[in-house]
C-alpha positions in Angstrom: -18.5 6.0 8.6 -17.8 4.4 5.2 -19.9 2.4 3.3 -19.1 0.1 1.0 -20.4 -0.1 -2.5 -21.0 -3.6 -3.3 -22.8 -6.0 -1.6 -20.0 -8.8 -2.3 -17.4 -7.2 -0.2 -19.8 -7.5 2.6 -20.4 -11.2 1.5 -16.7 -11.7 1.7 -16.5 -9.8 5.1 -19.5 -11.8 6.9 -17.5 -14.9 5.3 -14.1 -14.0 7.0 -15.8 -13.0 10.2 -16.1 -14.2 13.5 -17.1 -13.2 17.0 -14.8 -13.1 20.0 -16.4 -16.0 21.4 -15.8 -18.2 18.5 -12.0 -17.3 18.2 -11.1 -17.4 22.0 -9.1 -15.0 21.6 -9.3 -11.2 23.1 -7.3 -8.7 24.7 -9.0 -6.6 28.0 -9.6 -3.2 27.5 -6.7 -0.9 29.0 -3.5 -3.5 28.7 -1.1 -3.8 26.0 -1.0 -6.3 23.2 2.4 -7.5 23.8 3.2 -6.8 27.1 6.5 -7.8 29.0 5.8 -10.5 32.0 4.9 -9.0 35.5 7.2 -9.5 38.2 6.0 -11.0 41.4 4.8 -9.0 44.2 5.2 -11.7 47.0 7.2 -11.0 50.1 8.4 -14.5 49.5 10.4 -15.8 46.6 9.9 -18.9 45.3 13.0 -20.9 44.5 13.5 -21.3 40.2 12.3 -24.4 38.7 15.4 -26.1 36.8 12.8 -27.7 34.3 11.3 -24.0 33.5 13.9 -21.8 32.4 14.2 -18.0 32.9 12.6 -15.4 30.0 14.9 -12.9 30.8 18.0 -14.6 30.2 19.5 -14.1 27.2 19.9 -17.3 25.7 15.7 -18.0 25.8 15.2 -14.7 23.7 13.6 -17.7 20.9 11.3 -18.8 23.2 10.3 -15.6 24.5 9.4 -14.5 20.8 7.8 -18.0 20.6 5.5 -17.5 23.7 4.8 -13.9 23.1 4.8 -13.3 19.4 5.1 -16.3 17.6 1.6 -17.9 18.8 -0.1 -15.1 19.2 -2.3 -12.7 16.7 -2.7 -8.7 17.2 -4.9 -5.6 16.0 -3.2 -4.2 12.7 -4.2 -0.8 11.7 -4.4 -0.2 7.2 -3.6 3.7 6.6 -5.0 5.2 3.7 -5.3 8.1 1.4 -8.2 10.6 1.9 -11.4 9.7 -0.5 -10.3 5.9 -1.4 -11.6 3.8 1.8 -13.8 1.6 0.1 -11.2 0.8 -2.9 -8.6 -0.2 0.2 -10.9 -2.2 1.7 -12.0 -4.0 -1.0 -8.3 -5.2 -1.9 -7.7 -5.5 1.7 -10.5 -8.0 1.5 -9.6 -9.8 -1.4 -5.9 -10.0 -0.3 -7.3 -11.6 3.5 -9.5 -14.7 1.4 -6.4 -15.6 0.1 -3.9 -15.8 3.4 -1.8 -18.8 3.1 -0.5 -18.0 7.3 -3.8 -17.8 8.8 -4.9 -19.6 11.6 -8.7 -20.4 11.1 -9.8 -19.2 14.4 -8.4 -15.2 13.8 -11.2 -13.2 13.9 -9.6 -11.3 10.7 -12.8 -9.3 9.2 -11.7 -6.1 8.8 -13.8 -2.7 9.7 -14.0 1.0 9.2 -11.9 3.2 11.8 -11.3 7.0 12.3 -8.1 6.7 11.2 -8.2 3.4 8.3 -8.8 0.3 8.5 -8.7 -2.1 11.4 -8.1 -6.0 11.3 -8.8 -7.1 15.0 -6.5 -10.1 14.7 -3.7 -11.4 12.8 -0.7 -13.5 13.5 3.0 -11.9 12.1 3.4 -14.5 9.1 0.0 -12.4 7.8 1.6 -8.9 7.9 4.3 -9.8 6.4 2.2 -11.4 3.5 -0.1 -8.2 3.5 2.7 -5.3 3.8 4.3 -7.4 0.9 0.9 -7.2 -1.2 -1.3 -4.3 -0.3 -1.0 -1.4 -2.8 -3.9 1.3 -2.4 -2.6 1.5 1.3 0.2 3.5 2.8 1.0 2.4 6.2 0.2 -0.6 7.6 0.9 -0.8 11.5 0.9 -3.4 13.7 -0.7 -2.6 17.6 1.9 -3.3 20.5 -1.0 -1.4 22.8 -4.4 -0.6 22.7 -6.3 1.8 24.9 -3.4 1.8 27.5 -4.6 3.9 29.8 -2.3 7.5 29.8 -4.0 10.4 31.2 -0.5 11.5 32.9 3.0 11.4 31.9 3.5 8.5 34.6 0.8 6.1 32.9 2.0 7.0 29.7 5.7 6.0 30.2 4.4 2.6 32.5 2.4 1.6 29.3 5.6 1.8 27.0 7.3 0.7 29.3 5.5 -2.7 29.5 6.0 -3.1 26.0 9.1 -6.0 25.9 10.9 -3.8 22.9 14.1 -6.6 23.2 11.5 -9.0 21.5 11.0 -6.5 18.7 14.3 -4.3 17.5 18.0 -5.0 18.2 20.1 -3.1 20.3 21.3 0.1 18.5 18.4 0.1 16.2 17.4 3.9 15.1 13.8 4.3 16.0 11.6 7.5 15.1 9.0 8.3 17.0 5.4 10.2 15.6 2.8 11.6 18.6 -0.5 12.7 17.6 -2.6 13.7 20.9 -6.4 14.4 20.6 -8.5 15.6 23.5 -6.4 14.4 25.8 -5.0 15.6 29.0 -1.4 15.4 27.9 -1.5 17.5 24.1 2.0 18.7 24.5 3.2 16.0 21.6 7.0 17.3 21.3 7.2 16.5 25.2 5.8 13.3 24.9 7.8 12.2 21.7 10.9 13.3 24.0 9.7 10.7 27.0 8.9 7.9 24.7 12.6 8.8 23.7 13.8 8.7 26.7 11.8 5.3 27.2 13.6 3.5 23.8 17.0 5.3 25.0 16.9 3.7 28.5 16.1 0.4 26.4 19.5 0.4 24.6 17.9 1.8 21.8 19.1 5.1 19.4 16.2 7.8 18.7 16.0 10.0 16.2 15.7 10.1 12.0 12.3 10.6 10.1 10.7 8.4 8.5 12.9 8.0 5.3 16.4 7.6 7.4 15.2 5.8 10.4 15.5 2.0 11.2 12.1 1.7 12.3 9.2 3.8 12.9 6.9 3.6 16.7 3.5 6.0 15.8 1.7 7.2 18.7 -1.7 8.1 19.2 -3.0 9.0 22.2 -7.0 9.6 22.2 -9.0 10.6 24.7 -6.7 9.6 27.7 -6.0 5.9 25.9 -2.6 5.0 24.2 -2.6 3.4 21.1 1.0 2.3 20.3 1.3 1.1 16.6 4.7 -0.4 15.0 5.3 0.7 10.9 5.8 -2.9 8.8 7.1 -1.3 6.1 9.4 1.6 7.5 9.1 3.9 4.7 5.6 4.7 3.0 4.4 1.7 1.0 4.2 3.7 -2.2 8.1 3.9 -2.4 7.4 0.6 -4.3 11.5 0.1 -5.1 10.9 -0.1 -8.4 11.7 3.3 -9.7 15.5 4.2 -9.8 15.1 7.6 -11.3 12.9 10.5 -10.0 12.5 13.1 -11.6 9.0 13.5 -12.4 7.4 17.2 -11.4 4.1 15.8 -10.1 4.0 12.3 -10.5 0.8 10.6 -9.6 1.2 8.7 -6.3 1.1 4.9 -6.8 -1.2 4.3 -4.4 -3.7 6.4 -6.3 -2.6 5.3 -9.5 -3.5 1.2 -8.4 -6.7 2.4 -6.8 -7.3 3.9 -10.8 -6.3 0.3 -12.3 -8.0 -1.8 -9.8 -11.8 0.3 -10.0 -11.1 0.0 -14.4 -10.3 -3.6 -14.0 -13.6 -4.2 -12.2 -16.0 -1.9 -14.6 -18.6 -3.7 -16.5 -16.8 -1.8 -20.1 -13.7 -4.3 -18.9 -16.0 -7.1 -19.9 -14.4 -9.3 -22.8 -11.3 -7.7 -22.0 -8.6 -10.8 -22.6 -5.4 -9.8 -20.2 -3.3 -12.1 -21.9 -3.9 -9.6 -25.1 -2.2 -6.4 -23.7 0.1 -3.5 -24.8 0.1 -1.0 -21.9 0.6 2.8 -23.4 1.4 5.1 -21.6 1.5 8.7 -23.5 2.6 10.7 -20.7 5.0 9.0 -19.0 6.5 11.2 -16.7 8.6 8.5 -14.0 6.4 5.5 -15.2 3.9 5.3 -12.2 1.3 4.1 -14.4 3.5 1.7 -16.5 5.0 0.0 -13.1 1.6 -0.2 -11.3 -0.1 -1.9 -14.7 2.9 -4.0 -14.7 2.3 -4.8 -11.1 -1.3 -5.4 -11.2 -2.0 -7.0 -14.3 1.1 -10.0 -13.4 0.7 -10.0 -9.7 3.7 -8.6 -8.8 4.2 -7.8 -4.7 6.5 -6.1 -3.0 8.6 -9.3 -2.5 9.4 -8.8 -6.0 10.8 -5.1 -4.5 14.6 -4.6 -3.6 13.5 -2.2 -0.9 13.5 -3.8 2.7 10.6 -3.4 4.9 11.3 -2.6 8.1 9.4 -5.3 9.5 12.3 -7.6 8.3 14.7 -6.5 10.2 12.4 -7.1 13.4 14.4 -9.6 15.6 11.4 -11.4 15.7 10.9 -11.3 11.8 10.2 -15.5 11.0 13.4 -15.6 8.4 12.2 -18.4 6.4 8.5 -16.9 5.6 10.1 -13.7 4.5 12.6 -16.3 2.6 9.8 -18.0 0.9 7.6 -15.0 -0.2 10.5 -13.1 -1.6 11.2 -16.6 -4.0 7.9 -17.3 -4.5 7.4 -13.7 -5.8 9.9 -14.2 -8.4 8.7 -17.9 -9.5 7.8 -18.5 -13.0 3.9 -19.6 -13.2 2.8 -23.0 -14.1 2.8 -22.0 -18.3 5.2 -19.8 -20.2 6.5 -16.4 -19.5 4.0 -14.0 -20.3 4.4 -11.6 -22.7 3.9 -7.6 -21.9 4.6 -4.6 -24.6 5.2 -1.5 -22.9 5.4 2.0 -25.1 6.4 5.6 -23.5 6.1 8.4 -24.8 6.5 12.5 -23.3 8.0 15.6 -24.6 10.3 15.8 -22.1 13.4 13.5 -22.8 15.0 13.3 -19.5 11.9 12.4 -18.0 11.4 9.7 -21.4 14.7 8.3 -20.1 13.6 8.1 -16.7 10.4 6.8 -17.2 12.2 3.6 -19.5 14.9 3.2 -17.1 12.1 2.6 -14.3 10.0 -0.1 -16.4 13.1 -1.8 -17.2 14.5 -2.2 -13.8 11.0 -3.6 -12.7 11.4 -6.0 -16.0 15.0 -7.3 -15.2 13.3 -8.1 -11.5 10.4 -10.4 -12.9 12.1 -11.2 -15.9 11.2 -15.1 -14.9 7.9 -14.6 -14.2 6.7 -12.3 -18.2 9.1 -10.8 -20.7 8.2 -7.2 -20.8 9.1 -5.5 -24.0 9.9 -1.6 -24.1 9.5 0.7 -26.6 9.6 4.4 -25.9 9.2 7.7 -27.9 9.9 11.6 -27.9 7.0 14.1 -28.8 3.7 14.7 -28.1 1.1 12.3 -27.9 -1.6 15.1 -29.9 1.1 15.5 -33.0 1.9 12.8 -35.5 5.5 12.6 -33.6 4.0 11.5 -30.2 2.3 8.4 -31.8 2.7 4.8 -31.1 4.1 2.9 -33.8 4.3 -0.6 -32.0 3.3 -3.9 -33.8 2.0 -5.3 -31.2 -1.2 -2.7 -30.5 -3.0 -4.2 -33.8 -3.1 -7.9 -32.4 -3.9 -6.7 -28.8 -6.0 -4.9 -26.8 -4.6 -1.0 -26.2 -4.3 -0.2 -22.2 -4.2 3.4 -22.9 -3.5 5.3 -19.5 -3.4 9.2 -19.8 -2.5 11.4 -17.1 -1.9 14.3 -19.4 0.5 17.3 -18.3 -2.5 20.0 -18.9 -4.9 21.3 -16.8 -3.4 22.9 -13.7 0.0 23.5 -15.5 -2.2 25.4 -18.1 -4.0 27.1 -15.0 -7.1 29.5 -16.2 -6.0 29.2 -20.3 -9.0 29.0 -22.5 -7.7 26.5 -24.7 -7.4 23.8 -22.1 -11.1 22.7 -22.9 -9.7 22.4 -26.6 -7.1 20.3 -25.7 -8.5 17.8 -23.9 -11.3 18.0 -27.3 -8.4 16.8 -29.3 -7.8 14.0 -26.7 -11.0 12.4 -27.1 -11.4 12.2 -30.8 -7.6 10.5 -31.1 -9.1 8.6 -28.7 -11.9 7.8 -31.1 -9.7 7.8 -33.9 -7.3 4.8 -32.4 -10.3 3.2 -31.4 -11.6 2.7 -34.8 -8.3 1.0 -36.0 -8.1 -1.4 -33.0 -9.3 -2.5 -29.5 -8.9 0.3 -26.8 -9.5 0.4 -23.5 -8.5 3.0 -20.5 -8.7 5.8 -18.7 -7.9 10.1 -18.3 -7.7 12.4 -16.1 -8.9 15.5 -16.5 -9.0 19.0 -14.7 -12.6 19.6 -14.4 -16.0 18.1 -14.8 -17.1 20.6 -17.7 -13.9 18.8 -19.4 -15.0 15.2 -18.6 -18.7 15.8 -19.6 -17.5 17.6 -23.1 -14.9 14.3 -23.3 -17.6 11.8 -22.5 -19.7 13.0 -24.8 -17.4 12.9 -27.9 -16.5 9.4 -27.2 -19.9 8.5 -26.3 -20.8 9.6 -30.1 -18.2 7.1 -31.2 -20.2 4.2 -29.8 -17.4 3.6 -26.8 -18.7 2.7 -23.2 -17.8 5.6 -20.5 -17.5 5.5 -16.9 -16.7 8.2 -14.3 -15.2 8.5 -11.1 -13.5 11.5 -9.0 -10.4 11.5 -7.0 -8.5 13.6 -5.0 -4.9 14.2 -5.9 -2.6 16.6 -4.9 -5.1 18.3 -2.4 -7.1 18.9 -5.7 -10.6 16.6 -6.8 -9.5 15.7 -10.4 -12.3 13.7 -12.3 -11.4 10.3 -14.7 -12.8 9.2 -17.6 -12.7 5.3 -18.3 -13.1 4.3 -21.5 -13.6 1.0 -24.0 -14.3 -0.8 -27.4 -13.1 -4.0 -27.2 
């Protein structure tokens, strides 16, 4: 199991906590979440009360979603990348002491799981708020049934079965179905993503898609005889931010990855006497502008209700359509002073991906243009030659967010003048640093290359820090860097 690395998450966490007993709320082991209402068994049939009208008529489909989902809280599973489970809980933390559609008695203290993260209880205003905000996550998925029993195909389809899907998707919706079976007695997962198929087709329901085309996405995971049912929020991954509208990037670093980088700098003791009102984010290798979008995005607060991309829990027929009204305008609100003001300057070698790269900060500009003005300059060439540096009046006034994610390392594969390279890096590092504030990070191939780095920068009186991180199946180590 993880660990977490600082003892004020676990401050927070005892702080958010509570037992069972305290909330009054639980679910018994073995029965769905959200489960539809059992029909009665008697031999004799009582006649219908006038006064309480009946849940599977039509017209009461509001009140059913009222009774069943509305009022109620559920288990919500946080997927994540491999190697970054303390940095996701830690913003999954953070994000839950600030819930504004929390009932006090959720037991809402999140814990480590096999597959993520695990909050045991929150109501559906709260995962909307979260899948709008979370960024070092990928999936966020809400439990319609927990440890349904399913050791034969019979129990498996009775367990979907009792899920009331009406509440949830309207009729026609596309639905794509993921299995994952382990140590089960059922493992054949094509054969059971065919009879949950069947199940969601017999419901009025289409099948079919992936998870890019589909409507909404039903994941699957049956464990040890016990069916976990889980429903996507988002739809697609929650690193398709919506921001970019060109990509073309050969190996763009992922977003979540690329937040995880910005939130662990952020919180490094060299950040100390950083001023965030003071920045101008460079960005040497742009590639499609991950790094620029995700500064953008952390250092203004901006949240996926900023995003033109709909989630898919939105389109849930029990989505509340005024809290997803009121997030998406609040997200775009001005603050309480003036418009901040950001300076962003690109620069690669590659003009197509320049262009790109500009095109993508500019559209995430024009969609928070209420809330900061963010300035674009951009520039062909490379960042080690006189032709790739930034010219911008506003770096000697501020404090330089330098990001590098240079294009080197594996591309130049087993090439002895990589090392070099990355040599030159760090003393225009050192040399930029000498003319004004700097503050940042790289990433490099290896750790020979880091240590050599460190240790030129380290000469030039700036403060180091080091981290590793996988990317691209590959442990890649960062540098983080300051004088300020």
């Amino acid at each position: 199991m993880a660990t977490l690395r600082e003892d004020g998450i676990e401050k927070i966490l005892r702080k958010t906590s509570t037992t069972d007993a305290e909330s009054g709320i639980g679910h018994e082991e073995g029965s769905p979440i959200l489960m539809k209402k059992p029909t009665t068994t008697s031999r004799t049939k009582s006649k219908p009360d006038p006064e309480q009208p009946n849940d599977a008529e039509p017209g009461n489909l509001e009140r059913r979603i009222r009774r069943h989902i509305v009022g109620r809280s559920f288990s919500v599973e946080v997927l994540h990348a491999k190697g970054i489970d303390s940095e996701c809980m830690e913003e999954v933390v953070t994000l839950l002491g600030d819930r504004p559609h929390t009932k006090s008695r959720e037991n809402m203290a999140p814990s480590f799981a096999r597959a993520g993260i695990v909050i045991p209880e929150m109501n559906l205003r709260s995962m909307i708020d979260l899948t709008y905000r979370l960024r070092t996550a990928r999936e966020i998925l809400w439990c319609l049934a927990e440890k349904a029993r399913a050791g034969s195909h019979a129990e498996f389809e009775k367990a979907l079965r009792k899920i009331p899907m009406e509440l949830l998707f309207a009729p026609g919706t596309r639905i794509h179905v993921r299995v994952n079976s382990l140590g089960s007695r059922l493992y054949h997962e094509g054969m059971l993503g065919e009879l949950a198929e069947k199940v969601l087709t017999d419901e009025g329901f289409t099948v079919g898609g992936d998870d890019d085309t589909a409507d909404q996405i039903i994941d699957l995971r049956l464990e040890k005889n016990r069916l976990r049912v889980g429903l996507s929020l988002a739809g697609r991954p929650l690193t398709e931010r919506g921001w970019k509208k060109e990509l073309i990037a050969i190996a763009p670093l992922r977003e979540d990855l690329a937040a995880v980088l910005l939130r662990w700098l952020v919180n490094l003791p060299l950040w100390k006497g950083v001023d965030s009102e003071m920045l101008h984010i460079s960005v040497p290798f742009a590639g499609s502008g991950t790094l620029a979008l995700e500064a953008l995005a952390h250092l203004l607060d901006v949240t996926g209700a900023a995003s033109p991309r709909r989630f898919a829990v939105e389109s849930l027929v029990c989505a509340p359509e005024a809290t997803i009204a009121h997030l998406r305008k609040k997200a775009l609100e001005p603050g309480a002073g003036p418009a901040r003001k950001v300076s962003v300057w690109l620069n690669d070698v590659d003009g197509a991906q320049l262009t790109a790269a500009v095109t993508n900060v500019e559209h995430l500009a024009k969609l928070i243009a209420p809330r900061a003005e963010v300035s674009v300059a951009s520039n062909v060439g490379d960042f080690l030659s006189s032709s790739g540096q930034p010219n911008h009046p506003a770096i000697a006034t501020a404090v330089e967010l330098l990001l590098l994610n240079p294009p080197y390392g594996d591309r130049l594969g087993q090439r002895d003048d990589a090392p070099g390279i990355y040599q030159a890096l760090a003393k225009l590092i050192t040399t930029r640093a000498g003319k004004h504030r700097v503050v940042g990070f790289c990433l490099c191939p290896s750790g020979e290359i880091l240590a050599a780095m460190r240790k030129t920068l380290s000469a030039a009186k700036l403060k180091t820090s080091s981290r590793s991180l996988l990317h691209g199946g590959k442990t890649v180590e960062v540098l983080a860097f300051a004088r300020v």
